[in-house]
mmJSON file of the N, C-alpha and C atoms, coordinates in Angstrom:
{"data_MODEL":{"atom_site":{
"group_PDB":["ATOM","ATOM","ATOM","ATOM","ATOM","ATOM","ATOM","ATOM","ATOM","ATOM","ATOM","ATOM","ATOM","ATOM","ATOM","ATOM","ATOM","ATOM","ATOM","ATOM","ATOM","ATOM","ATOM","ATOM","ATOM","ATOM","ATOM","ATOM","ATOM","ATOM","ATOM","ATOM","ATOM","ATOM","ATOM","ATOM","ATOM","ATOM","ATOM","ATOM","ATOM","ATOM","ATOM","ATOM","ATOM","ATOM","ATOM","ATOM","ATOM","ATOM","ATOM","ATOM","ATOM","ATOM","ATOM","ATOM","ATOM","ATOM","ATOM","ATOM","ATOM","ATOM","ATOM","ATOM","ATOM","ATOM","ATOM","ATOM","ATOM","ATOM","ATOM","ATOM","ATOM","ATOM","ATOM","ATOM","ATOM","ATOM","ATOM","ATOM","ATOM","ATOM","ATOM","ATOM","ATOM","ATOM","ATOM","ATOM","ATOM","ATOM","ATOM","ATOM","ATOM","ATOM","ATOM","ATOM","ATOM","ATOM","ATOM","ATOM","ATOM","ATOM","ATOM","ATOM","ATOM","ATOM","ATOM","ATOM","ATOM","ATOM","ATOM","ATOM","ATOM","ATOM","ATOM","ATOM","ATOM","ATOM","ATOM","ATOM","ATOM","ATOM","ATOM","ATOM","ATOM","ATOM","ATOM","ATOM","ATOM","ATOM","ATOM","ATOM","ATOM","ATOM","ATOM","ATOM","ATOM","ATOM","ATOM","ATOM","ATOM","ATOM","ATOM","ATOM","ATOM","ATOM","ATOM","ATOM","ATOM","ATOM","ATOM","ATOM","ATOM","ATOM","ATOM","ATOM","ATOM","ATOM","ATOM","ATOM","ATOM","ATOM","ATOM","ATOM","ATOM","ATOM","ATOM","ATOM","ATOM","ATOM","ATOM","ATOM","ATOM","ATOM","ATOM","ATOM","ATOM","ATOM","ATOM","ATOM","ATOM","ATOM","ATOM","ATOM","ATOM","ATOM"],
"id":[1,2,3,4,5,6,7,8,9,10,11,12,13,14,15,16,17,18,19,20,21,22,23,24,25,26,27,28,29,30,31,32,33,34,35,36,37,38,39,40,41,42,43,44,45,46,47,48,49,50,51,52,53,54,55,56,57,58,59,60,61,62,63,64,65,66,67,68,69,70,71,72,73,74,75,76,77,78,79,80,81,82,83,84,85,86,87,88,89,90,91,92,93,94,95,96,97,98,99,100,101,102,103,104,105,106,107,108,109,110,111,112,113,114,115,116,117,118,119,120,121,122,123,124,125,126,127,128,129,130,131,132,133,134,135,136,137,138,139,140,141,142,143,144,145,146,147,148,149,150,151,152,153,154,155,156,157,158,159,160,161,162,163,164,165,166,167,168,169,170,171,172,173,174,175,176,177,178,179,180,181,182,183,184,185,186],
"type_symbol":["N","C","C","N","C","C","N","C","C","N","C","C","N","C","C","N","C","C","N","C","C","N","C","C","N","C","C","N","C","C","N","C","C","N","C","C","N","C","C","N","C","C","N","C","C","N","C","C","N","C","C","N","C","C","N","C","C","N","C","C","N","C","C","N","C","C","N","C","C","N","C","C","N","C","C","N","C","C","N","C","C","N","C","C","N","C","C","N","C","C","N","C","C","N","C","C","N","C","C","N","C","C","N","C","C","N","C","C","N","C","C","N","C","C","N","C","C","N","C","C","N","C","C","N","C","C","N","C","C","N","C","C","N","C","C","N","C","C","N","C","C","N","C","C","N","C","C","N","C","C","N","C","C","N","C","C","N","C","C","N","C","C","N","C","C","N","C","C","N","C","C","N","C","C","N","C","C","N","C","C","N","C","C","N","C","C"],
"label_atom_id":["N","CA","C","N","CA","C","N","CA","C","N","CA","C","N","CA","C","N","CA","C","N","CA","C","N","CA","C","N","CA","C","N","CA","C","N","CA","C","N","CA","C","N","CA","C","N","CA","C","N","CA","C","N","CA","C","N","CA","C","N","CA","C","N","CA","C","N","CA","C","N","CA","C","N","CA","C","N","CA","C","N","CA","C","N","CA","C","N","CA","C","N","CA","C","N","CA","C","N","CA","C","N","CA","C","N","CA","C","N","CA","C","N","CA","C","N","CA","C","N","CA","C","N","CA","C","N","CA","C","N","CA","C","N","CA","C","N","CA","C","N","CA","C","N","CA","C","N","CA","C","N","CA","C","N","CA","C","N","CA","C","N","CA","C","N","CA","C","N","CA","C","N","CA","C","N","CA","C","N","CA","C","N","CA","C","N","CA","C","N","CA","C","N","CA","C","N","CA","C","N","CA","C","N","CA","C","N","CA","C","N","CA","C","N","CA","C"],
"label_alt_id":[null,null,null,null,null,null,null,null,null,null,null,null,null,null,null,null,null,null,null,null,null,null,null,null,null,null,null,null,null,null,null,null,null,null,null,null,null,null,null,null,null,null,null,null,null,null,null,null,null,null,null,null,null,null,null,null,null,null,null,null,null,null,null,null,null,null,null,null,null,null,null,null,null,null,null,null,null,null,null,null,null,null,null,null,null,null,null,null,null,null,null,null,null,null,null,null,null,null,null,null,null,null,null,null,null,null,null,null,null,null,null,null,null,null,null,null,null,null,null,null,null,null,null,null,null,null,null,null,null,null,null,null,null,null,null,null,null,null,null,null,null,null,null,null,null,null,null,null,null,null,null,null,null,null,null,null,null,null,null,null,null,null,null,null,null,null,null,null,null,null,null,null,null,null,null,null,null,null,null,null,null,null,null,null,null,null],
"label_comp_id":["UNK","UNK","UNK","UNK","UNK","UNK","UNK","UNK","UNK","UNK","UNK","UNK","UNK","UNK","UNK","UNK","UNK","UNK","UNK","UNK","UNK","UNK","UNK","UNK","UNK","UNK","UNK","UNK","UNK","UNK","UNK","UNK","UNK","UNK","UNK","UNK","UNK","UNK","UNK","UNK","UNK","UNK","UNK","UNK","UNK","UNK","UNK","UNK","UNK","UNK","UNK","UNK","UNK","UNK","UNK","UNK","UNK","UNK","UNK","UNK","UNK","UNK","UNK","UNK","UNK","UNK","UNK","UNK","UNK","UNK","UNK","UNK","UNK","UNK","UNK","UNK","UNK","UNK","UNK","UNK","UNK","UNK","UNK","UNK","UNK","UNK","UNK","UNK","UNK","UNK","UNK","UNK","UNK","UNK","UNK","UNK","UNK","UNK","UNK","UNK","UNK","UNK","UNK","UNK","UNK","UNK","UNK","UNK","UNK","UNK","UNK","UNK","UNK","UNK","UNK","UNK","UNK","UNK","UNK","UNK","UNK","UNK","UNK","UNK","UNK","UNK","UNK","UNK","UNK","UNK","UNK","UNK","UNK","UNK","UNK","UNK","UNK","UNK","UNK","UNK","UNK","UNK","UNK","UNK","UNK","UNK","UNK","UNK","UNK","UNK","UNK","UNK","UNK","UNK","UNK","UNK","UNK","UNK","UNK","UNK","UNK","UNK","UNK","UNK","UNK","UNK","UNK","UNK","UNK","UNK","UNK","UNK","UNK","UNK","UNK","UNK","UNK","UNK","UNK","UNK","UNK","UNK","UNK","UNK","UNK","UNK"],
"label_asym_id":["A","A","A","A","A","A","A","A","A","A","A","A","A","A","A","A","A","A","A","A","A","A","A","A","A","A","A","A","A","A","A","A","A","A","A","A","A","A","A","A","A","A","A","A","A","A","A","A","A","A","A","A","A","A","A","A","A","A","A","A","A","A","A","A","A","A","A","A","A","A","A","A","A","A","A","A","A","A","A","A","A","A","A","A","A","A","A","A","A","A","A","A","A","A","A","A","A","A","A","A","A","A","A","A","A","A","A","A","A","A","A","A","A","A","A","A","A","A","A","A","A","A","A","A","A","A","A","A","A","A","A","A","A","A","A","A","A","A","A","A","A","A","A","A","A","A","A","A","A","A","A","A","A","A","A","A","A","A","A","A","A","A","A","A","A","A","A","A","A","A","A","A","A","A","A","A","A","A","A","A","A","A","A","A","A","A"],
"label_entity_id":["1","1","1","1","1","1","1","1","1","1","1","1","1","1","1","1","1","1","1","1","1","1","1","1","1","1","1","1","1","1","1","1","1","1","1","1","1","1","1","1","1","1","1","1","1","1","1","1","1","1","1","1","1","1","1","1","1","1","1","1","1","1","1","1","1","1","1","1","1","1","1","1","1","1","1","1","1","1","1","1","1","1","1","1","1","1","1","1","1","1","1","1","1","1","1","1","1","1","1","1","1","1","1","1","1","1","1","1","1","1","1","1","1","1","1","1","1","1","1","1","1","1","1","1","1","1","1","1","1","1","1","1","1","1","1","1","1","1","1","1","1","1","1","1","1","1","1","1","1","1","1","1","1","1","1","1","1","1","1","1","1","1","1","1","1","1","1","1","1","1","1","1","1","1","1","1","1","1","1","1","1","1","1","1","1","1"],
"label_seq_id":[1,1,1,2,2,2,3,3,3,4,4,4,5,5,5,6,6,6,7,7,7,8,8,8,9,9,9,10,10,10,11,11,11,12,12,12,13,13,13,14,14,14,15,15,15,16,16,16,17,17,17,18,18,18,19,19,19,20,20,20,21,21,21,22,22,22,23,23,23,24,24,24,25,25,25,26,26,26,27,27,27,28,28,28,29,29,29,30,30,30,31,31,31,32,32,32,33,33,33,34,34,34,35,35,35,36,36,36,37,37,37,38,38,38,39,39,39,40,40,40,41,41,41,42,42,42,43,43,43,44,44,44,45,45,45,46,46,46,47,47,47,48,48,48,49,49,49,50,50,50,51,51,51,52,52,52,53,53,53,54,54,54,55,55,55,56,56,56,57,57,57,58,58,58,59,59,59,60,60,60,61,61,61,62,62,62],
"pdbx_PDB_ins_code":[null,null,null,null,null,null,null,null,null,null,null,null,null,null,null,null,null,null,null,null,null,null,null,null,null,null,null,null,null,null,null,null,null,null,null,null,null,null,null,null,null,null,null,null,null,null,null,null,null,null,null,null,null,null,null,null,null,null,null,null,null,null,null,null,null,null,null,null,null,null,null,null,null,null,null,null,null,null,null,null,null,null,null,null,null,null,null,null,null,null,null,null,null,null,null,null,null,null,null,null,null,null,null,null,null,null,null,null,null,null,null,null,null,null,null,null,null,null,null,null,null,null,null,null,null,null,null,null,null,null,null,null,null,null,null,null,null,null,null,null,null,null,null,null,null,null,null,null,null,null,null,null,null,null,null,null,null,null,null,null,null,null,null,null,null,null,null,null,null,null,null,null,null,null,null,null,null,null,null,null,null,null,null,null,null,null],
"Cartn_x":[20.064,19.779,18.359,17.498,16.11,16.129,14.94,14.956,14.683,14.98,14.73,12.897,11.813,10.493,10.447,9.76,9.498,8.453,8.145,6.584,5.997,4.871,4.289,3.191,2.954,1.975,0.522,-0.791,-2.122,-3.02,-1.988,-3.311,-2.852,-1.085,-0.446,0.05,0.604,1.504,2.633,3.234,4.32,5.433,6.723,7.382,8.45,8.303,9.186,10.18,11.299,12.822,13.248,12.841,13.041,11.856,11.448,10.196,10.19,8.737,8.37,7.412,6.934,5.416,4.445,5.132,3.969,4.539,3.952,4.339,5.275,6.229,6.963,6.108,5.249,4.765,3.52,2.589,1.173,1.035,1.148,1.988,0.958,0.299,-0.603,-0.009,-0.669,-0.216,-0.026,0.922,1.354,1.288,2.204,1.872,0.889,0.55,-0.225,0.857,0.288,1.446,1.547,2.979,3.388,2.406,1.799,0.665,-0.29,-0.435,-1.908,-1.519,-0.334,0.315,0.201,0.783,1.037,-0.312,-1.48,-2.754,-3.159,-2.94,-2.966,-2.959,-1.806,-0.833,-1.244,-1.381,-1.751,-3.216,-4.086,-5.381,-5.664,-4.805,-4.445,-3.901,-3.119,-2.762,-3.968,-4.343,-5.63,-6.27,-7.323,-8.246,-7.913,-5.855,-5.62,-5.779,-5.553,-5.189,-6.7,-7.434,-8.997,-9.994,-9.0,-9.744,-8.732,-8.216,-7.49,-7.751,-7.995,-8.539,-9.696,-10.88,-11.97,-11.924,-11.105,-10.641,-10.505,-9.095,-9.121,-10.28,-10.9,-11.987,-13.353,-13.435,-14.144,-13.735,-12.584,-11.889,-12.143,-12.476,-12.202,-13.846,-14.423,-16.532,-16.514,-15.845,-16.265,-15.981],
"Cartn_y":[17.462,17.0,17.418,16.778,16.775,17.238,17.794,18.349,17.687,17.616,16.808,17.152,16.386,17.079,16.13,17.22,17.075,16.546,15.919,15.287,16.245,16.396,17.209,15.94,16.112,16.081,16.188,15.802,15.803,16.373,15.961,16.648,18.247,18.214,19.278,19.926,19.51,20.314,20.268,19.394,19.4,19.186,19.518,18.912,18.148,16.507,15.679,16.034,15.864,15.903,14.147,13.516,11.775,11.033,10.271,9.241,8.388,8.635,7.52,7.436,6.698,6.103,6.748,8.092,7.892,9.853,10.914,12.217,12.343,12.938,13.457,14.114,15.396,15.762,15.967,15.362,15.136,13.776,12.914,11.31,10.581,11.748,10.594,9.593,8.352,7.239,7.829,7.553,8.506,7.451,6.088,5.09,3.832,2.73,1.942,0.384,-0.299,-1.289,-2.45,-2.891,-3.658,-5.059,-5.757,-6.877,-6.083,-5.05,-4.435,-4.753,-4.181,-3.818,-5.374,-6.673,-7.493,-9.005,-8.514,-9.236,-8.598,-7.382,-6.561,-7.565,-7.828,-8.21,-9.445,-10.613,-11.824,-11.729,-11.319,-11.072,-11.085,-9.975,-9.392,-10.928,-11.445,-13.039,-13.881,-14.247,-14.893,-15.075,-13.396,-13.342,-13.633,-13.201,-13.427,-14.746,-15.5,-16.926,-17.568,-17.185,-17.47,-16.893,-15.994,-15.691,-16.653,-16.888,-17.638,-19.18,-19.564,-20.64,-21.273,-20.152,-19.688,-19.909,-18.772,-19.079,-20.02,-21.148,-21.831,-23.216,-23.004,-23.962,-23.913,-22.134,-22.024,-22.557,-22.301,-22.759,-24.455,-25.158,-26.814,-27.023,-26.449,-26.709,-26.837,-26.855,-27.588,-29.227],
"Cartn_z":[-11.541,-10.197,-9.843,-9.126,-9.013,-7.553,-7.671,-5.616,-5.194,-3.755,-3.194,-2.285,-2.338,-1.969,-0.546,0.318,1.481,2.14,2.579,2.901,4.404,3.868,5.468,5.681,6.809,7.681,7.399,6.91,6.41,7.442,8.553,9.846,10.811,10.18,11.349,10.388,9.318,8.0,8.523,9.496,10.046,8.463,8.191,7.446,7.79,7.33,7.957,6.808,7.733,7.136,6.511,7.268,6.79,6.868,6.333,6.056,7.136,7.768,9.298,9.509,10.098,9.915,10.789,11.361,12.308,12.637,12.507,12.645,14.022,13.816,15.634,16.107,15.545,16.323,16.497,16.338,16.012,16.749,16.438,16.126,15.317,14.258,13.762,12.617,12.174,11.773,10.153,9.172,8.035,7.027,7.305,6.236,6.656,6.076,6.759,7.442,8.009,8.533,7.481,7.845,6.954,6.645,7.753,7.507,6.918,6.602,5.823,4.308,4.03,2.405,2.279,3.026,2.831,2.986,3.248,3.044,2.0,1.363,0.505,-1.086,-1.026,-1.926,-1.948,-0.842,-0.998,-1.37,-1.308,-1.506,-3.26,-3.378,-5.132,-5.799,-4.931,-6.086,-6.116,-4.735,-4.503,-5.753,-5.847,-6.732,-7.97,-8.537,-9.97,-9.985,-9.173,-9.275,-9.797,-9.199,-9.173,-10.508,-10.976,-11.756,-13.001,-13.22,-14.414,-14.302,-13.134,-12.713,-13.647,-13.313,-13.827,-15.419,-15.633,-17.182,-17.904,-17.516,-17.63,-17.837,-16.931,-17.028,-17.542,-18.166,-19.376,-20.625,-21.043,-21.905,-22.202,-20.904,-20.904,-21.801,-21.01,-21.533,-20.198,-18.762,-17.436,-17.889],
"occupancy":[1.0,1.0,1.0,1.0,1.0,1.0,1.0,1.0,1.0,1.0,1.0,1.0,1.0,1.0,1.0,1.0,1.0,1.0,1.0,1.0,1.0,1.0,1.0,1.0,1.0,1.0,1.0,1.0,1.0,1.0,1.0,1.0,1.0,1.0,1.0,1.0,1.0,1.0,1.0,1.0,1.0,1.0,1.0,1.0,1.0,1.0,1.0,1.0,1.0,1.0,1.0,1.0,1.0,1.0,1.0,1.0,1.0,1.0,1.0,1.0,1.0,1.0,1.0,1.0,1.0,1.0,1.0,1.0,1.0,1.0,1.0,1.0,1.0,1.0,1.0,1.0,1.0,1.0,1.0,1.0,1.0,1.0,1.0,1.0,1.0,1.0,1.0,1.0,1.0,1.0,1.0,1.0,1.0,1.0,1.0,1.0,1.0,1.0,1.0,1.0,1.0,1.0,1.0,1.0,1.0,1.0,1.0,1.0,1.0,1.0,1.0,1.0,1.0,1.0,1.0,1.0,1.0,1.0,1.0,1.0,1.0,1.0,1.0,1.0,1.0,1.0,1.0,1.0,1.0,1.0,1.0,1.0,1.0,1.0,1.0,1.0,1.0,1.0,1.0,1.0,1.0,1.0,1.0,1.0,1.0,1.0,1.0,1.0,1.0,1.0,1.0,1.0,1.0,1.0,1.0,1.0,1.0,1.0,1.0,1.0,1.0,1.0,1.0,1.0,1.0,1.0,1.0,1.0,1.0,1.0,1.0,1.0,1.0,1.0,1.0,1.0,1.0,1.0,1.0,1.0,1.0,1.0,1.0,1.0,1.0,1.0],
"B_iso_or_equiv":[0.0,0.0,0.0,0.0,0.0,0.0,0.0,0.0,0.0,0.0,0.0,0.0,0.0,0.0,0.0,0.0,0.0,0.0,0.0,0.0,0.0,0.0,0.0,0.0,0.0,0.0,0.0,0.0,0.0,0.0,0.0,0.0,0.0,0.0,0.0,0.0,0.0,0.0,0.0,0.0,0.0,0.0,0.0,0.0,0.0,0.0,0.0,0.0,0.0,0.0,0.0,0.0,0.0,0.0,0.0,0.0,0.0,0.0,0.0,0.0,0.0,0.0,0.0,0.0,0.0,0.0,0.0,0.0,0.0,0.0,0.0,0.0,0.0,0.0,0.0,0.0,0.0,0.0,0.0,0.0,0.0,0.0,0.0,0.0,0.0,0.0,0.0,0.0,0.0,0.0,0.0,0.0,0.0,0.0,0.0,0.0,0.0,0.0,0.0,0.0,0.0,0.0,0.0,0.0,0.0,0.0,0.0,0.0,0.0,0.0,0.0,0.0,0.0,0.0,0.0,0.0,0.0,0.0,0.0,0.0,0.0,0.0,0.0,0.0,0.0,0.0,0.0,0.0,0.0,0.0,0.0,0.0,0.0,0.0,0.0,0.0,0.0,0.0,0.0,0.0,0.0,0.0,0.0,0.0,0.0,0.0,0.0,0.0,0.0,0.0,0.0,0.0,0.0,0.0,0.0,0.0,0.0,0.0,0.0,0.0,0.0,0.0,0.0,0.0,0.0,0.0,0.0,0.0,0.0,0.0,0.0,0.0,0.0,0.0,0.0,0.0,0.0,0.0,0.0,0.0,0.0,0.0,0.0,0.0,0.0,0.0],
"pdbx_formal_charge":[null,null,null,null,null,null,null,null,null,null,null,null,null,null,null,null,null,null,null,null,null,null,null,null,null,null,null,null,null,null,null,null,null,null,null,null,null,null,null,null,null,null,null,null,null,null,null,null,null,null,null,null,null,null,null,null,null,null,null,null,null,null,null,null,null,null,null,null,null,null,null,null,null,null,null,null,null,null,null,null,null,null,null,null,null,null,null,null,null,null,null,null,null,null,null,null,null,null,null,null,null,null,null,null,null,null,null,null,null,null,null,null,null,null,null,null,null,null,null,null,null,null,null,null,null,null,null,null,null,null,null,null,null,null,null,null,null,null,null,null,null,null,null,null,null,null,null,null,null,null,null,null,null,null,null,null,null,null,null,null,null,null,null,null,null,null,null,null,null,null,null,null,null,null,null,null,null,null,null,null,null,null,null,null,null,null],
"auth_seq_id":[1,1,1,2,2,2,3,3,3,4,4,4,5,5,5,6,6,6,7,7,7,8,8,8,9,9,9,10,10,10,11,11,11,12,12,12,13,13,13,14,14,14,15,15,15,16,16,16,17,17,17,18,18,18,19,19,19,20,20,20,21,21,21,22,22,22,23,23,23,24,24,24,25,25,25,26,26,26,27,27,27,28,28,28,29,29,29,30,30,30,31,31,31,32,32,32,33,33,33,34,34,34,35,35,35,36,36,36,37,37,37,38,38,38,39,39,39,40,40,40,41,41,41,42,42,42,43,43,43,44,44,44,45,45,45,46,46,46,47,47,47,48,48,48,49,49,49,50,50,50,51,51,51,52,52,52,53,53,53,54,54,54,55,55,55,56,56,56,57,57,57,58,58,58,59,59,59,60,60,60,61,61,61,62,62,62],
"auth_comp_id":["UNK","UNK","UNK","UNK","UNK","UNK","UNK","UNK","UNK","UNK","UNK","UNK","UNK","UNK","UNK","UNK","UNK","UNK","UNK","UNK","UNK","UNK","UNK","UNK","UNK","UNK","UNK","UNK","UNK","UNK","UNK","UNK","UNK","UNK","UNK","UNK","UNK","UNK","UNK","UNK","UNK","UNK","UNK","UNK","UNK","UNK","UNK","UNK","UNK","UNK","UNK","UNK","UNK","UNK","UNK","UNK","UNK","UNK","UNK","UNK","UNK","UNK","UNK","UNK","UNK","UNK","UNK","UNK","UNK","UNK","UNK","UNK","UNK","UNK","UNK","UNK","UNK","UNK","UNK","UNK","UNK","UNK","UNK","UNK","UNK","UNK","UNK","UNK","UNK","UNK","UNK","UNK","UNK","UNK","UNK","UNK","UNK","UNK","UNK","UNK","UNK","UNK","UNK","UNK","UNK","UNK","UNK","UNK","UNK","UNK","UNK","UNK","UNK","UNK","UNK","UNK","UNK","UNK","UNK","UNK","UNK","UNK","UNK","UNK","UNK","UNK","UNK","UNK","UNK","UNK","UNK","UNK","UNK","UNK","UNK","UNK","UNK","UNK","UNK","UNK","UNK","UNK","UNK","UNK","UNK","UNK","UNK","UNK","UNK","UNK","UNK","UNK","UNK","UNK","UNK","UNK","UNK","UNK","UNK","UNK","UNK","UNK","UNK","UNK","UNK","UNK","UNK","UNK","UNK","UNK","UNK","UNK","UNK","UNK","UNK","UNK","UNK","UNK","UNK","UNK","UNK","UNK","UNK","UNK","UNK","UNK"],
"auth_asym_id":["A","A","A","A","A","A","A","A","A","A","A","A","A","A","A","A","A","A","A","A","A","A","A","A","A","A","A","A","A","A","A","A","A","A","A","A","A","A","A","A","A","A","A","A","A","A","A","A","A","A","A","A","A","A","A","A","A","A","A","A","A","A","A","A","A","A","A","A","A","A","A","A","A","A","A","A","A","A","A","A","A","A","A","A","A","A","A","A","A","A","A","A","A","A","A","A","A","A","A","A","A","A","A","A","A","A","A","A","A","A","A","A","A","A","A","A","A","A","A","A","A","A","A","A","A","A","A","A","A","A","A","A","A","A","A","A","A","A","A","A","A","A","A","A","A","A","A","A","A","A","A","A","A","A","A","A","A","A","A","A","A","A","A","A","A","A","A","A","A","A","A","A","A","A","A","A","A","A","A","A","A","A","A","A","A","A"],
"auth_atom_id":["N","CA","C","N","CA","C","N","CA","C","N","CA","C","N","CA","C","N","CA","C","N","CA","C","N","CA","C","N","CA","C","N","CA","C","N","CA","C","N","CA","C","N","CA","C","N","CA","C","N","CA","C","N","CA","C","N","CA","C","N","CA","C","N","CA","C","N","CA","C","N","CA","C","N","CA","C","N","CA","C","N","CA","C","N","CA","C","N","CA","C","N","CA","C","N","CA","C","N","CA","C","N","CA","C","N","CA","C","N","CA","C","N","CA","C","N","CA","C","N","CA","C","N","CA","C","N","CA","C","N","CA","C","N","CA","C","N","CA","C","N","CA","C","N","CA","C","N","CA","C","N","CA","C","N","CA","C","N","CA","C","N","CA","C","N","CA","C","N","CA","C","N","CA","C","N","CA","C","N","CA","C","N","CA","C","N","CA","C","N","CA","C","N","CA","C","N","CA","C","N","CA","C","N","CA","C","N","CA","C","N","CA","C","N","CA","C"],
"pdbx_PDB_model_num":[1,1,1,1,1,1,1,1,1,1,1,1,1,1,1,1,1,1,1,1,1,1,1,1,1,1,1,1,1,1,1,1,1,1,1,1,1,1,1,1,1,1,1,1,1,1,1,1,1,1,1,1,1,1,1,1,1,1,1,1,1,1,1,1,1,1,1,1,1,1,1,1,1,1,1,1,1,1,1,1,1,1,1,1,1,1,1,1,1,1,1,1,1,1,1,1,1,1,1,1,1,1,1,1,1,1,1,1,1,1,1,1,1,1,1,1,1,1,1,1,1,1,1,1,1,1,1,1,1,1,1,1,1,1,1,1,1,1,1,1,1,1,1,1,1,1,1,1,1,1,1,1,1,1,1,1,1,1,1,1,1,1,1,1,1,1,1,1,1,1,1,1,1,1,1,1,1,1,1,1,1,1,1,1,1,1]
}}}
């Protein structure tokens, strides 16, 4: 059985007992928001997409 590890706090050292986005008692912001992770992520396909694109059409001569 593995321990279980505790997350503190970066600005108070508070130690949270459960995972939340934002400290009880500090209240500073702990993870980032979900539209961030998620332009994140679309961004990351974007460029793969663009770059194989690319590829691809080296491959042709243009």
């Amino acid at each position: 059985m593995s321990p279980i590890e505790l997350e503190s706090c970066p600005n108070c050292r508070y130690t949270l007992i459960e995972r939340s986005t934002y400290c009880p008692y500090c209240g500073t912001q702990l993870t980032h928001p979900l539209w961030k992770k998620m332009g994140a992520w679309i961004l990351l396909i974007l460029i793969g997409y663009g770059l194989v694109r690319c590829h691809v059409r080296m491959l042709d001569g243009f």
